[in-house]
Structure formats: C-alpha cells, structure tokens
C-alpha positions in Angstrom: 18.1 11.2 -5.4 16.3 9.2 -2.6 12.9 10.4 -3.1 11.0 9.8 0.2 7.3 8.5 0.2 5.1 6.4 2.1 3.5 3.0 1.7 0.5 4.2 2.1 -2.3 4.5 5.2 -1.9 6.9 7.8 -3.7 6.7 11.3 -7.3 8.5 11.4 -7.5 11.3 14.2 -9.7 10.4 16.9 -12.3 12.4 15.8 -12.9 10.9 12.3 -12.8 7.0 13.7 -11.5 4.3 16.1 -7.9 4.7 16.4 -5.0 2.0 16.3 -7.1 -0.8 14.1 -7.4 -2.2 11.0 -11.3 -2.2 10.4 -12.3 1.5 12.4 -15.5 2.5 13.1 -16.7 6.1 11.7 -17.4 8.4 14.5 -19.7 10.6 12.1 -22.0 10.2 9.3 -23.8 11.9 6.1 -22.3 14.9 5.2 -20.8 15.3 8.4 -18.3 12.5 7.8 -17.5 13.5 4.6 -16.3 16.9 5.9 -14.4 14.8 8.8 -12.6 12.8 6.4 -11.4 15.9 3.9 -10.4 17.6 7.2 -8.1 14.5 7.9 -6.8 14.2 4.7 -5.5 17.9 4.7 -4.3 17.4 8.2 -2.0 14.3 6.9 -1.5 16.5 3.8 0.2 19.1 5.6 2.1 16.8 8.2 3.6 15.0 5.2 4.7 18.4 4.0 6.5 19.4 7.1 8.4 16.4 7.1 9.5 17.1 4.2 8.5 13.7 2.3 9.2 14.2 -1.4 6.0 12.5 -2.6 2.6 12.5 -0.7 -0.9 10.9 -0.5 -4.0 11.5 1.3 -3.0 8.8 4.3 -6.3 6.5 3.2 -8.1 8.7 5.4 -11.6 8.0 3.5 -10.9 4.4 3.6 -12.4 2.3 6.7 -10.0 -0.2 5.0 -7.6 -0.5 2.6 -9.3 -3.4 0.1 -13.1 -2.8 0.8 -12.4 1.0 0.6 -12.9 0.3 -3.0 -15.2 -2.4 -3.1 -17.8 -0.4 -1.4 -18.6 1.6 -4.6 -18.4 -2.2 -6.7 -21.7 -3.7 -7.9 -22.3 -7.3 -7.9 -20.8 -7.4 -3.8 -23.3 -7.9 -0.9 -22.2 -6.0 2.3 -25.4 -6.3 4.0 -24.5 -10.1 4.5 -20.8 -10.1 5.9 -19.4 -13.8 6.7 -16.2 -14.6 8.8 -13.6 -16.0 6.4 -10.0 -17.1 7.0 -8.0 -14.6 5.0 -3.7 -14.0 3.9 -3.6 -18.1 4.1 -5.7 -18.6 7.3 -3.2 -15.9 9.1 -6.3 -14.3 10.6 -9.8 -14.3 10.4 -11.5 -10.8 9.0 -15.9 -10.1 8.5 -15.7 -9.9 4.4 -18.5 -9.1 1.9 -19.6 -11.7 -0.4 -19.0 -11.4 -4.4 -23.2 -12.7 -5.5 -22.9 -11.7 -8.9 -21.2 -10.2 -12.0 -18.6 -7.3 -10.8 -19.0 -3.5 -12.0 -18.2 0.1 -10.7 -21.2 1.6 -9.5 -19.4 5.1 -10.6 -16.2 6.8 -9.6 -14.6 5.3 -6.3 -12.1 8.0 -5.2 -12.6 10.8 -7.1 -12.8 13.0 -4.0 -10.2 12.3 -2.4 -7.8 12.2 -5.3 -9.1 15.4 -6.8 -9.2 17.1 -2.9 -5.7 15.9 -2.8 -4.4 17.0 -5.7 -5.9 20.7 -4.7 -4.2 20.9 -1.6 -0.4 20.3 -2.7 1.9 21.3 -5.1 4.3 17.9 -4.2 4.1 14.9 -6.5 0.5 12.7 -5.2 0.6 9.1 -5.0 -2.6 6.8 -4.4 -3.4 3.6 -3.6 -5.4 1.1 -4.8 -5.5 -2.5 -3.9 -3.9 -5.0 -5.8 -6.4 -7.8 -7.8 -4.6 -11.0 -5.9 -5.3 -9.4 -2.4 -9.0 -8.0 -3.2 -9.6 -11.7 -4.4 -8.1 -13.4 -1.2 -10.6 -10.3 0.6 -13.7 -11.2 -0.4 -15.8 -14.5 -0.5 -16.6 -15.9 -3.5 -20.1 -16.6 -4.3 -20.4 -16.3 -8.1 -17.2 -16.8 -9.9 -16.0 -20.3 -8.4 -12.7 -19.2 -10.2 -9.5 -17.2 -8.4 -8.1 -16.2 -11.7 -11.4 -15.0 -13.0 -12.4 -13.4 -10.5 -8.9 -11.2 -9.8 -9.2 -10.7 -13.9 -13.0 -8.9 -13.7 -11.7 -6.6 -10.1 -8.1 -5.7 -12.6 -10.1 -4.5 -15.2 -12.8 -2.3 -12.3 -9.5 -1.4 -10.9 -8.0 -0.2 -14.5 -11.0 2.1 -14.9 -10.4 4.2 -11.5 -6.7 4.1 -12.1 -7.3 5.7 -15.6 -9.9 7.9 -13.7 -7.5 9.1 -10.9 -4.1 9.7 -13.5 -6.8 12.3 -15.4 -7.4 13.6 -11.5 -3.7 14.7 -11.5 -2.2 11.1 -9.7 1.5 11.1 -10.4 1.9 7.6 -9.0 -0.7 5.0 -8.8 0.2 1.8 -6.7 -1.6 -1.4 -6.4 -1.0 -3.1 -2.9 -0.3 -6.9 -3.0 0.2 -8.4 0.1 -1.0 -11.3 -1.0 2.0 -12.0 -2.5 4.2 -12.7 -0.4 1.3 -15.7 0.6 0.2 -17.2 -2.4 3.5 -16.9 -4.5 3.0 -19.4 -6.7 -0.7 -17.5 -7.7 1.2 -14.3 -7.9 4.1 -15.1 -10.5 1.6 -17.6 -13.0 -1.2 -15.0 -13.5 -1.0 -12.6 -10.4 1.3 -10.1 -11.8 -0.6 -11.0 -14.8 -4.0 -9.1 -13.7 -1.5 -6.4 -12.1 -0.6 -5.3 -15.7 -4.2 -5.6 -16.5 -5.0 -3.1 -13.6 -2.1 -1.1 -15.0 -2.8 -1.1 -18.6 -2.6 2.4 -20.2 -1.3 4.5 -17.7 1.4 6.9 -18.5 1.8 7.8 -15.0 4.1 6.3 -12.6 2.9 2.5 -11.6 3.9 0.6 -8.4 3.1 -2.5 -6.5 3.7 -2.4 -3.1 4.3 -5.8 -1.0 5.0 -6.0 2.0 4.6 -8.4 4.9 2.1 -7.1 6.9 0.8 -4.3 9.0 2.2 -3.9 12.8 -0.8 -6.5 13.9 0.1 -9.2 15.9 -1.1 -11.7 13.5 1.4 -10.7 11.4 4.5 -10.2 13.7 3.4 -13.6 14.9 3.3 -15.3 11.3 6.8 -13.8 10.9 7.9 -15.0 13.8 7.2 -18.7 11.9 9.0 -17.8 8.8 12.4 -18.6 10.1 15.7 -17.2 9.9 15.5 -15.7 6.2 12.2 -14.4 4.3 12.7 -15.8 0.5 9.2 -15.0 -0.2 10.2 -12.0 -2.4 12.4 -14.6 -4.5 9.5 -16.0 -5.8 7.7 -13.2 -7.5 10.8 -10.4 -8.0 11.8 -11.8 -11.1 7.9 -12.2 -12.6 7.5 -8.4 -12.0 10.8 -7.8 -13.1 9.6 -8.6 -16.5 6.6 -6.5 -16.0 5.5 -3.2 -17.2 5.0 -2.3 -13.2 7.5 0.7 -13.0 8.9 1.1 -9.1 8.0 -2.4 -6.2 7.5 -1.3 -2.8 9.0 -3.9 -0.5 10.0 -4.4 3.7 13.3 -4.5 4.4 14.4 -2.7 7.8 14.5 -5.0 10.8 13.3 -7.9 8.3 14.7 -11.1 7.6 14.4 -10.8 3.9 18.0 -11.2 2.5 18.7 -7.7 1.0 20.1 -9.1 -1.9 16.8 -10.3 -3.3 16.5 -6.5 -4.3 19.0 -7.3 -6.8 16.3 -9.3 -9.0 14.5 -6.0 -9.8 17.2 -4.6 -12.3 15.5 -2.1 -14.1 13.3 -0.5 -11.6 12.7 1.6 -8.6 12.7 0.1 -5.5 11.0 2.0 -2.9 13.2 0.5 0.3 11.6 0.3 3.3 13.1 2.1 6.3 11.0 2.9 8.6 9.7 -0.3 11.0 5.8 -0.2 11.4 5.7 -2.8 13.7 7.6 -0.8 16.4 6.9 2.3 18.2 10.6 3.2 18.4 11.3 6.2 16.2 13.7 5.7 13.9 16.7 8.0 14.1 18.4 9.5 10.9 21.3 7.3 11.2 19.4 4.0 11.0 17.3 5.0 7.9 20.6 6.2 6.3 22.9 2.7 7.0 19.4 1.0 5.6 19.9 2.9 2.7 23.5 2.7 1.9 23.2 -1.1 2.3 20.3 -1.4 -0.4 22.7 0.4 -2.3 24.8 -2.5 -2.9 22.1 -4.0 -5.1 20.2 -0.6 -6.2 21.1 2.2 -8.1 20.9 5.4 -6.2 18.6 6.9 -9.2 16.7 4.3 -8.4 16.5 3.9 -4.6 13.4 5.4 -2.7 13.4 5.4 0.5 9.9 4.5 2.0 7.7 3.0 5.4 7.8 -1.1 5.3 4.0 -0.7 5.0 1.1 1.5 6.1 1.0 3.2 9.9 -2.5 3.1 10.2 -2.7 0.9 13.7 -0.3 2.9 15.2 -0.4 6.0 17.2 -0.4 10.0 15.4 2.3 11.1 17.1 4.5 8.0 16.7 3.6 8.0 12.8 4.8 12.0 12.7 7.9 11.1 14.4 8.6 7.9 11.5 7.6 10.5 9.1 10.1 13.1 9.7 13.0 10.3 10.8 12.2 9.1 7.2 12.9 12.4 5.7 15.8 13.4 8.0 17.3 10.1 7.2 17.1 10.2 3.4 18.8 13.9 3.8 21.7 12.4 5.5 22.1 9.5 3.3 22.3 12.7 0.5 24.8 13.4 2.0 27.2 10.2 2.3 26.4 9.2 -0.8 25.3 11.7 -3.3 
C-alpha cells in the first residue's frame, strides 16, 4: 500500500552539468561524459534507495532535457539550426530543433541508461519518456504542417523504444504530458489517442504523468493566472479514464486543483503528488500523510501512490534528498493511519 515513486528528473551534480535549469550545459564530453552521467545515475540510484522510495529511476541524468533527450537520437530533426519558438501556449519561450523531414529512430535512444539502471537495483525501475502531445508542442514544424500527424509518427518512434526498454527489464514506462493541462481540447480528441499508440503492446506497467509545470517561474507565474480552482484536469481525466493507460501522475499538494477531480479516474492508479517542487521547504511526514489521507476520499488505497508533483531537476541536491526521504517517511506514516 502507498507505493512511493518519483515523477521523474532529478538535479545533475555539479560535476556532470549546470545546476538548477531546465536546458544544462554538459560539463564533459566523449567518453568522458558518458562515464559522468552513469556515475550520476548510480549516485541518484542509491539516494533513492536510502530514502527508501518503493519504485526508482535513473533521475533523467543522461537527459540535457526531458523532450529533446529523446529527439536527439530521431532522424528527420535538424539541431544544427535551433529557432526560438513560443512553447506550453506562449508560457515561455525555449531554443527548439526543427522537424525538416520524415521522423525515424536513428537506433536505440536509452538503452544505456535503462539497461545501467536495471543493473544497479533490485527495486521496481520506472522510466520516462515524453508524451507525443508535449514533443509536438517542443519542436517546430517544418515538414508535417499537421499537429495530429505529426504527434502520430513521434507515438509510434516512441512505441519502438518503449517496447525496447520493457525487454531492458522497465517495470513502468511513463509518458510525460504536460501539454495537457494546455491544449485540453487537443489532448482528449486525439491526444490520448497517440498516448495509446505510444503505449500499444506493453505488458508492463503504463503511466502518463501531467502535471503543471516544473518549479520555474514561468510556471508559478502562469498559475498564479489560473485563478482560484485548476479544472484543467477535468477536461482530459475522463478521456484517459477510458484508456488502456494503467496509473496518471498528477499535482495536487499546495495546488488549486479541486481534489475531487481524482475521482474521474475510477479504475486506475493515481500517483498523488505530495511533495511541492516549486518550494524549497522540506516537506515533513505529517503533510505528505494528511495529503494522502485526503486523496483517499476519492482513491482507493490499492490504488493510491504517493509521488513528487513533477520532476526536481531545477532545484538544489540537497533540498531534492530531503523531499525524497519526507516522501518516503510520509507514505510510512500514512501506513500507519490508514492501513
């Protein structure tokens, strides 16, 4: 009951990149930075461990970023020729790569850091990917002139690696989807659609994480505009409801979404977000276990796992440690009052 896990990114040590932002620069290269980036990966390995998470991942510690992570190893993208482009609805601007012609893998995409992870624990791995509506809204579109289209061709890149990674030993794949909490309308009419695409033949565990936002101040600011309740969630819970998507990762500590949109995912886990990634203030056990016991009022406790709101990756190592174990420590206590 209340398996723990994380949304996903963890901060890189100093050593491997930039700290505290979303696009880092590598502070090595060649061979070199591969070895820097394993070394990171066992690093968040083990902290994970000692916190006592239930279910681990490798922190997105090869990953400059999140989406282009996986774009770098996609044919038919031109990074040489970055362009400034407004993305998540104009919230802020970000240097993307430009889709030029039709989309392919080049090869495998994570394949070391999946397999490297899946040597290095004996705990239950999760990885990420990024979801086919956010990678569209990502990159600018050169060739396709279609949204739909385009998200179709990266689901069914994204299906290949996803099938690649369960035969690595991946117990839980999850697509991230920000963008749907922007472009709900795209989401429920075919992007949930190209989700199950992305998702089609695993027998491992599938999520979809959504959130609103890492701890940037682009996004604290655009929730500052989104006024007393978040009903974004209403909007596309009941479209993945229906889906084949098993568990939907979603913010809810010190949000404004109402908590009892969670009850619109009957029939799946719901990985509850407890710890606040847009605040240095460690969470202490108490607090994760109250959010807990009041997203039991609309989730099963078989169901319920306790999780970050989204990735730590701009925030400091030893504030993400602290959330970690808080996160862990919490879930134990809420064992407690309500097992």
């Amino acid at each position: 009951m209340f398996e723990t896990t994380l949304a996903g990114s963890l901060p890189k040590p100093a050593w491997l990149s930039e700290t505290q932002k979303l696009w880092p620069q590598w502070k090595q290269s060649g061979d070199d930075l591969l070895a820097a980036k394993r070394d990171a990966t066992l690093l968040w390995i083990k902290a994970q461990e000692d916190a006592s998470l239930d279910i681990v991942g490798d922190g997105e510690q090869s990953r400059q970023h999140f989406v282009h992570g996986f774009l770098e190893q996609v044919e038919g993208i031109d990074f040489d020729n970055k362009v400034t482009m407004g993305i998540r609805n104009n919230r802020y601007d970000a240097q993307v790569p430009q889709v030029v012609s039709a989309l392919r893998l080049k090869g495998r995409v994570h394949a070391m850091e999946a397999q490297f992870a899946r040597a290095h624990t004996k705990k239950k791995l999760k990885f990420t990917l990024p979801g086919p509506l956010t990678i569209v809204d990502t990159v600018a579109d050169r060739f396709y002139g279609d949204k739909k289209a385009m998200a179709m061709a990266f689901a069914e890149l994204l299906n290949q690696e996803a099938l690649a990674l369960q035969a690595d030993g991946v117990d839980v794949i999850q697509f991230d989807e920000p963008a749907f909490n922007v472009y709900m309308a795209e989401a429920a009419e075919w992007g949930v659609q190209a989700l199950e695409i992305a998702a089609r033949g695993l027998t491992c565990t599938t999520a979809v994480h959504i959130c609103y936002g890492y701890g940037i101040k682009a996004n604290t600011d655009w929730k500052e505009t989104l006024g007393q309740e978040w009903r974004q969630y209403e909007a596309i819970f009941p479209a993945l409801a229906r889906s084949s998507i098993q568990q939907v990762s979603l913010e809810c500590y010190h949000s404004r979404v109402p908590p009892e949109l969670m009850g619109l995912l009957a029939g799946k886990d719901v990985l509850v977000g407890v710890i606040d990634v847009a605040s240095d203030v460690i969470e202490t056990p108490e607090q994760v276990a109250d959010t807990i016991g009041r997203a039991l009022q609309w989730v099963p406790k078989q169901r319920l796992f306790p999780c970050t709101n989204c990735g730590l990756a701009p925030m400091s190592r030893e504030v993400a440690e602290k959330k970690l174990q808080a996160l862990a420590q919490g879930a134990a206590l809420a064992r407690v009052r309500y097992g």
